[in-house]
Backbone as numpy.savetxt, mean C-alpha at the origin, in Angstrom:
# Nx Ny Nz CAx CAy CAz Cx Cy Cz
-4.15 -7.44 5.19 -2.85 -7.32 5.79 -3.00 -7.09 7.30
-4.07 -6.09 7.47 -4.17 -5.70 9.03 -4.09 -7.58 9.96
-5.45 -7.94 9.41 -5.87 -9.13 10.24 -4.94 -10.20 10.32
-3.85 -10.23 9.13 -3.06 -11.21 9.52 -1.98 -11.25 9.62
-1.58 -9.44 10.45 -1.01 -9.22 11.04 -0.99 -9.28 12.57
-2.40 -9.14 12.70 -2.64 -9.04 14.21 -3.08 -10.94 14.70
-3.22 -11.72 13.52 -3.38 -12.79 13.48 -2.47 -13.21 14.15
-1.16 -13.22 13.50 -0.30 -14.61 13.31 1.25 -13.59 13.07
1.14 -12.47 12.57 2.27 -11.81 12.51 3.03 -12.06 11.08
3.63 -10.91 10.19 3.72 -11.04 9.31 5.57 -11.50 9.18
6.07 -10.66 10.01 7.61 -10.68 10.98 7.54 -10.96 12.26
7.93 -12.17 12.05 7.88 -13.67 13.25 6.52 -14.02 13.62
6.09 -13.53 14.57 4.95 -14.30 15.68 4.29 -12.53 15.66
2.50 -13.00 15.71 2.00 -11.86 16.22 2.47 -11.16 17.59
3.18 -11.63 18.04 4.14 -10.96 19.35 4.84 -10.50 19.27
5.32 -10.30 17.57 6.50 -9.77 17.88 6.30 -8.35 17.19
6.96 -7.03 17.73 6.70 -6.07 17.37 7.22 -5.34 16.32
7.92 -6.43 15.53 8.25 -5.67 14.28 7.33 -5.75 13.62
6.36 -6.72 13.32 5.11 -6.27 12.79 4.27 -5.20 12.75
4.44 -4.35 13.78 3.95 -3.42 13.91 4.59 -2.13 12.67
5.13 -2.64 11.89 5.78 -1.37 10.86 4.83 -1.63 9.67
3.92 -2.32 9.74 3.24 -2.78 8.62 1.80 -1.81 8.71
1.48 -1.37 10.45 0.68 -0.38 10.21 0.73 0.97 9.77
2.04 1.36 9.55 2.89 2.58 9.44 2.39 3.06 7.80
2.19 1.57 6.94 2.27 1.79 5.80 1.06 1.80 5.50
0.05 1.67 6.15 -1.84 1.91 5.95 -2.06 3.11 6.59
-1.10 3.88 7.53 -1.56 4.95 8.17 -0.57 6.04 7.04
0.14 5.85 6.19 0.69 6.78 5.09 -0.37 6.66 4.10
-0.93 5.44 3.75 -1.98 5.16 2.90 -3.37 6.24 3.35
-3.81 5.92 4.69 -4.71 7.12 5.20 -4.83 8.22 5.40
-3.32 8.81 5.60 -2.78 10.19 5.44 -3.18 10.74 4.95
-2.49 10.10 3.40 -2.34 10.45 1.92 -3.68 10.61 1.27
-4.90 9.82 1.61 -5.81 10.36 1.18 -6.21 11.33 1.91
-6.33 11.68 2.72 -6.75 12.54 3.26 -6.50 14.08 3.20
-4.78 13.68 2.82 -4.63 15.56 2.61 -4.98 15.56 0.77
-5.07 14.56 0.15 -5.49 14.34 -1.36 -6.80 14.59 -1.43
-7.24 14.51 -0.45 -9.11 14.91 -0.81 -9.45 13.47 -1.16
-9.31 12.83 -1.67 -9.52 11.63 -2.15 -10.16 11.52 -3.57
-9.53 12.26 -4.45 -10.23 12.55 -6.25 -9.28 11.65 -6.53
-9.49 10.71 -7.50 -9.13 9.51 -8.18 -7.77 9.76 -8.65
-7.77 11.42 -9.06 -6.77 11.44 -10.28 -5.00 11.07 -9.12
-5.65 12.02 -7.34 -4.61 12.27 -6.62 -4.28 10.71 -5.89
-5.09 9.58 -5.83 -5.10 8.84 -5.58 -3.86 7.53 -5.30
-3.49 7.68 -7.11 -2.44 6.96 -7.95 -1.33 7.52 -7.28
-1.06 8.59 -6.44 0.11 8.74 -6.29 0.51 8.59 -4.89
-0.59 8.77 -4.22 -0.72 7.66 -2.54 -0.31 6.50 -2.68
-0.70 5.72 -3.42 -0.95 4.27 -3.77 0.50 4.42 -3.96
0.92 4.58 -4.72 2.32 4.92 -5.15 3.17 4.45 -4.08
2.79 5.67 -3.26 3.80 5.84 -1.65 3.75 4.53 -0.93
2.45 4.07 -0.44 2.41 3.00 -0.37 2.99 2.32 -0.86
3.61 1.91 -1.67 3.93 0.39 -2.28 5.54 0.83 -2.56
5.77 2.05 -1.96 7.11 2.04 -1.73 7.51 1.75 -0.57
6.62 2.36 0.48 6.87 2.22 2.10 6.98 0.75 2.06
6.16 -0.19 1.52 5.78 -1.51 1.37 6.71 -1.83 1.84
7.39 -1.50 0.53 8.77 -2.28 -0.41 9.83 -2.04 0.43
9.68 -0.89 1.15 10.71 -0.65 1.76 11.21 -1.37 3.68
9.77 -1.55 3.64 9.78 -2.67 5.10 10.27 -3.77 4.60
9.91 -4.36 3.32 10.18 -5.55 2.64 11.70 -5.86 3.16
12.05 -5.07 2.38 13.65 -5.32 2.23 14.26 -5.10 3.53
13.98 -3.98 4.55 14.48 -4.12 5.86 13.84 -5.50 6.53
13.35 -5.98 6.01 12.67 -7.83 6.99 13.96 -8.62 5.87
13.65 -8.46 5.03 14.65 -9.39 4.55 16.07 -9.29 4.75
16.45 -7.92 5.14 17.46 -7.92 5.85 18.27 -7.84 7.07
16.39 -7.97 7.78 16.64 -8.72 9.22 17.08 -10.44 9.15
16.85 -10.99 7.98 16.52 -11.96 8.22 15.25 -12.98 8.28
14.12 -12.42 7.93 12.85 -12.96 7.51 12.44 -12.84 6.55
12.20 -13.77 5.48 11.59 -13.74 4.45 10.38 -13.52 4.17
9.87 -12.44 4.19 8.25 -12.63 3.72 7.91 -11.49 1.84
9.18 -11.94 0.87 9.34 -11.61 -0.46 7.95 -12.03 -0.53
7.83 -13.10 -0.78 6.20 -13.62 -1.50 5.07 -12.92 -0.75
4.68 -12.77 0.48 3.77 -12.14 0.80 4.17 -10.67 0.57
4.83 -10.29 1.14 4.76 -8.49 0.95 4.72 -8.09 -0.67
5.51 -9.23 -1.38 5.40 -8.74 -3.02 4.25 -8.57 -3.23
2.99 -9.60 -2.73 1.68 -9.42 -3.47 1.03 -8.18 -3.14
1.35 -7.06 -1.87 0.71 -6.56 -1.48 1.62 -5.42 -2.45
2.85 -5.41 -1.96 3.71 -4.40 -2.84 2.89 -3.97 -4.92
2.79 -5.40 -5.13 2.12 -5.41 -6.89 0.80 -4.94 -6.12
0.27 -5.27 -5.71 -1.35 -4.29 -5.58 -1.66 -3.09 -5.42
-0.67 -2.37 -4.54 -0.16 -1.06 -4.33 0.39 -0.34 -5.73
1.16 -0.74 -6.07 1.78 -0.39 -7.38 0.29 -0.37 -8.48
-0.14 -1.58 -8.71 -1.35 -1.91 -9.61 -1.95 -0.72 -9.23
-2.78 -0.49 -8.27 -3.89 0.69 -8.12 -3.23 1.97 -8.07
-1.91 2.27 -7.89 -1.35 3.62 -8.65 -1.41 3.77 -9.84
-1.07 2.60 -10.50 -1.44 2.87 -12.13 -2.83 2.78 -12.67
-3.59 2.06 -12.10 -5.05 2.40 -12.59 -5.82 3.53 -12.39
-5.43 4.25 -10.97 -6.56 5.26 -10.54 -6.34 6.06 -11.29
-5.29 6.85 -11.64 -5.33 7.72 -12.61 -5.95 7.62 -13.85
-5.24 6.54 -14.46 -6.55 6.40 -15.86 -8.16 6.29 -15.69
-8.24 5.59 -14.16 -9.77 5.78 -14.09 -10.53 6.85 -13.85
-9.27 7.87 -13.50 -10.03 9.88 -13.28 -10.04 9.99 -14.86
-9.13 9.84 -15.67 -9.31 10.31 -16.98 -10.15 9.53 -17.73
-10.64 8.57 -17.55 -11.53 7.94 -18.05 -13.17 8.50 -17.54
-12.99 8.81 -16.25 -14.66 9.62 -15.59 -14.23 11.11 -16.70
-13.22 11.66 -16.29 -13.28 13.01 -16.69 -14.30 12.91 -18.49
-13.51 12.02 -19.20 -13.73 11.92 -20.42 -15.28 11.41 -20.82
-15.56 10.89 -20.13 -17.17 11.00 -19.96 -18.09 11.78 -19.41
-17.31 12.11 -18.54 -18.45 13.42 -18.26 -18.71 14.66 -19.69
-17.32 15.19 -19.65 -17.12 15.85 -21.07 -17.97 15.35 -22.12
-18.21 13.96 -22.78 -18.79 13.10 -23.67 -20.50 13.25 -23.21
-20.75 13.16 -22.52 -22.01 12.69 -21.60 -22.83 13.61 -20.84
């Protein structure tokens, strides 16, 4: 997302500075781990945030007037996707360690 933002621009032209709200949502992403410690289980719920902030630039571009549904969706479902996995993947380490 970064690179092809700073590429080509995700909202209009890499010149234009509404693109710039797209870093807003990797620096909540960086935040978020950070005051999370970064343990798998707290993970899923960063990810989370993310893919709301996403969603939520989404729809303010689309209601500027630029369509970028198809791109931001994929990033939006990936965000979403790795909230729902990380957690099962802490309970899945936890449960092996316990086992193991």
């Amino acid at each position: 997302m970064t690179w092809m933002n700073l590429a080509v621009g995700i909202i209009g032209s890499e010149d234009d500075s509404r693109s710039l709200v797209f870093f807003g949502v990797l620096a909540i992403g960086i935040v978020g781990a950070f005051i999370a410690g970064v343990p798998a289980s707290w993970n899923g719920a960063c990810y989370g945030r993310n893919g709301s902030s996403h969603f939520s630039v989404a729809v303010a571009a689309l209601i500027g007037g630029h369509s970028t549904v198809v791109l931001t969706g994929s990033f939006v479902g990936a965000w979403f996707l790795s909230a729902w996995l990380f957690p099962r993947a802490a309970k899945d380490q936890t449960g092996a360690q316990l086992t193991g």
